[in-house]
N, C-alpha and C positions, 0 to 999 in steps of 0.2 A: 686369897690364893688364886690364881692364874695357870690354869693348864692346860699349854700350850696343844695335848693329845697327841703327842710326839715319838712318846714312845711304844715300841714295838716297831715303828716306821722302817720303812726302806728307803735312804738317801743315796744318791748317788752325786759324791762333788766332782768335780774334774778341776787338773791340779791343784789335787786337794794334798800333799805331800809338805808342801812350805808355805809361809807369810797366811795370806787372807784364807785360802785354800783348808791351810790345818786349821785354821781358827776357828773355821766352819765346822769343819769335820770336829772340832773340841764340843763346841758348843751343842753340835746336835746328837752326840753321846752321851751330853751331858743330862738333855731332854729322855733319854732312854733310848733313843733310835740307835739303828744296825745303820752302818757309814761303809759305801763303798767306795774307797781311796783310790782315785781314779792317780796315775802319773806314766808320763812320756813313756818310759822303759830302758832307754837312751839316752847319752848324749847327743847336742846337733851341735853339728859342727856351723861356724860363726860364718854368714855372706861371704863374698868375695868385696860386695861394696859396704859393710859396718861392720855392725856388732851388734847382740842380743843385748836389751837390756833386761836381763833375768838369766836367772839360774835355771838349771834342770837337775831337782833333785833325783839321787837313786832312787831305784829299787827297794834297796834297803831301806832308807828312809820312810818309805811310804808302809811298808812294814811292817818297821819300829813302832810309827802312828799308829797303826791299827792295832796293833797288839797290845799299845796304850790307852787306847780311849775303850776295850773291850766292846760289851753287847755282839760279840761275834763278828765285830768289825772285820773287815779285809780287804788288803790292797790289791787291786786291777789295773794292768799296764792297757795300754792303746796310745796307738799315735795319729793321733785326732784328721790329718792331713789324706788320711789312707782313705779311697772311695768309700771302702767298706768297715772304716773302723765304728761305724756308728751302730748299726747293725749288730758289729762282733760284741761290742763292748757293753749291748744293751741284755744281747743273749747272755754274756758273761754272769752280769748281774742278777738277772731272774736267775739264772742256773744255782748259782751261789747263795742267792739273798733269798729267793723266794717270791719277790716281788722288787716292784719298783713305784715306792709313792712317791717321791721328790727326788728330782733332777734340778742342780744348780750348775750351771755352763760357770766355769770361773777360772776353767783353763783361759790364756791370752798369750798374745804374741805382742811383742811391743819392741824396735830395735831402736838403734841410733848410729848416725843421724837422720834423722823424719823430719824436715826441711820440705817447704814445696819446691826447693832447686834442689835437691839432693831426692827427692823422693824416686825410684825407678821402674818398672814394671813388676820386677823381683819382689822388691819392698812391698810394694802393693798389693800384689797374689798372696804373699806372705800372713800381711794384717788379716787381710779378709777371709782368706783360707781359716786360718783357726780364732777369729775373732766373729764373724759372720757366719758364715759358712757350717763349721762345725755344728756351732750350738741351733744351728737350724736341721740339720741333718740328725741331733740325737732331740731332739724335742720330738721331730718326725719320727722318727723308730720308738721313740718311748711312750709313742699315741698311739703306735700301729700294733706294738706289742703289749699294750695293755690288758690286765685280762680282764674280763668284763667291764662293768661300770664302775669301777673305784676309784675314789676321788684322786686326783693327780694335780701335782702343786709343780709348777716350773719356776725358777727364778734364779735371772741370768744376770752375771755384777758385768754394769756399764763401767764408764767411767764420767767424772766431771767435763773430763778431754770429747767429750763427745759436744756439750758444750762452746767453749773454745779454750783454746790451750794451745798459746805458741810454740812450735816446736815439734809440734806431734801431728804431725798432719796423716798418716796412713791408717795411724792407732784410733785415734779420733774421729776420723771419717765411720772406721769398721765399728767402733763403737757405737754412734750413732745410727748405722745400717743395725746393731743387734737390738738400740731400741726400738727403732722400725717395727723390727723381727714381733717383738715383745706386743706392742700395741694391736698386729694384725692378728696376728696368734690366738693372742688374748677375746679377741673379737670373732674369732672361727672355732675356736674350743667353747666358749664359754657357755653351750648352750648342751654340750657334752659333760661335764663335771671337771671341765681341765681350766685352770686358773695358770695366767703367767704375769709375772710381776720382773720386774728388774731394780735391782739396785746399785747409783752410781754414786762410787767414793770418790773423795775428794782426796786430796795428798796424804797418803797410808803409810808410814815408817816399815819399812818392812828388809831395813837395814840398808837400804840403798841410800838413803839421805845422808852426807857427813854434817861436819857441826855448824859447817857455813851455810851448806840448804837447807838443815831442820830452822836455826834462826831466822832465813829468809822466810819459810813457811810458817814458824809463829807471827810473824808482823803482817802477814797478807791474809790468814786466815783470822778471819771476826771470833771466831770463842779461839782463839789464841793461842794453840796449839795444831798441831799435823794429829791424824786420825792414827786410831790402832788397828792391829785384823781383828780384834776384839769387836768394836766398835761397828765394825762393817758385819762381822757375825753374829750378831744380837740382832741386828735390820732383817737381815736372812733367814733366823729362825723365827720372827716374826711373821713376816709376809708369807712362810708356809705352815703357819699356826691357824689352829682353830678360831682365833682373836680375829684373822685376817680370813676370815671364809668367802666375804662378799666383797673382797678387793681383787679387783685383775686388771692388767695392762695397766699398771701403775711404775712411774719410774721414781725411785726412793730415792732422792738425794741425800746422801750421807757423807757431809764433808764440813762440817763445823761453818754454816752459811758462805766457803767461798763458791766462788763461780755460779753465785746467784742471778 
């Protein structure tokens, strides 16, 4: 038996609402832990030069989740972009929760087309604004609002595209800049009780794939299929588990060996 010592915990996902997000938020209710269901609040309305590629779930949704995975779960709106949504959203959660032992950055921004000829200063601000940026701004407030010495586990989902991955060049740049984040982090906290790990998925179904990409991605990924939010959620409650006390600035590859 294996016990993770998760429950009673205070999580905090950010777009924790759909895909890898809820998966998280499932899994660590599952552990016994309180989940605070971090999502938008809003709709965003689509660039003038592309298009989002991702949903914004409601309100509602985020909700529904919490009112399904129980332990006193609750959903928390913030719009990540806001000077001070980090701040707001950190107070939110100690108000509510009590505390705050784990923080997962797993909100992202990812649009198309993300082309190096298509990419534009918009696109760019964009990625690293709530792919960078954010999760360095609530890492920061959830160090400053910590309350005394109690252990604090961060862990932020990369992606493979941080690697290389044609196609995505503003997403995978920003992602690459949060591993960064992760490594220095990791090496400025560690001497504090703060531990940050990252973990980066590799191609995750998460209903965007139709029947002609998930085939593509079973023949290019080595174990032969595309990854679940399952699969990316089970890494995540790992690396902020007891098993994983003396891992920090580690980046988790979870992508069935592609972009090795």
């Amino acid at each position: 038996m294996i016990d993770p010592r998760l429950a009673g915990r205070t999580v905090l996902v950010t777009g924790a609402a759909a895909g890898i997000g809820a998966a998280v938020s499932r899994a660590f209710a599952a552990q016994g832990a309180q989940v605070a269901v971090h999502h938008l609040g809003s709709a965003q309305p689509p660039p003038a030069e592309g298009a989002w590629a991702h949903a914004t779930p409601s309100a509602e949704t985020a909700e529904a989740l919490a009112r399904d995975i129980g332990n006193d779960s609750f959903a928390v709106a913030a719009d990540l972009s806001a000077p001070d949504a980090a701040r707001r959203l950190v107070e939110a959660v100690l108000r509510r929760g009590g505390a705050l032992d784990v923080l997962v950055n797993n909100a992202a921004h990812c649009e198309s087309p993300d082309t190096v000829r298509t990419v534009t200063h918009g696109s760019l601000h964009r990625h690293f604004a709530a792919n960078a940026v954010a999760p360095a701004l609530l890492l920061a407030e959830a160090v400053r609002q910590r309350r005394g010495d109690t252990p604090l586990c961060v862990v932020n989902i990369s992606t493979d595209a941080a690697r290389a991955f044609p196609g995505q060049t503003g997403y995978g740049a920003s992602k690459a800049a949060l591993e960064a984040l992760t490594r220095s982090t990791a090496l400025d906290l560690a001497p504090h009780g703060v531990r940050v790990n990252a973990v980066a998925p590799g191609p995750v179904q998460t209903g965007w794939m139709d029947g002609d990409l998930l085939a593509q991605v079973e023949r290019i990924v080595p174990m032969g299929r595309a990854g679940s939010p399952a699969d990316i959620a089970d890494a995540v409650v790992f690396l902020a588990s007891h098993q994983a006390r003396w891992i920090t600035g580690q980046v988790l590859q979870v992508a069935g060996g592609h972009a090795l």
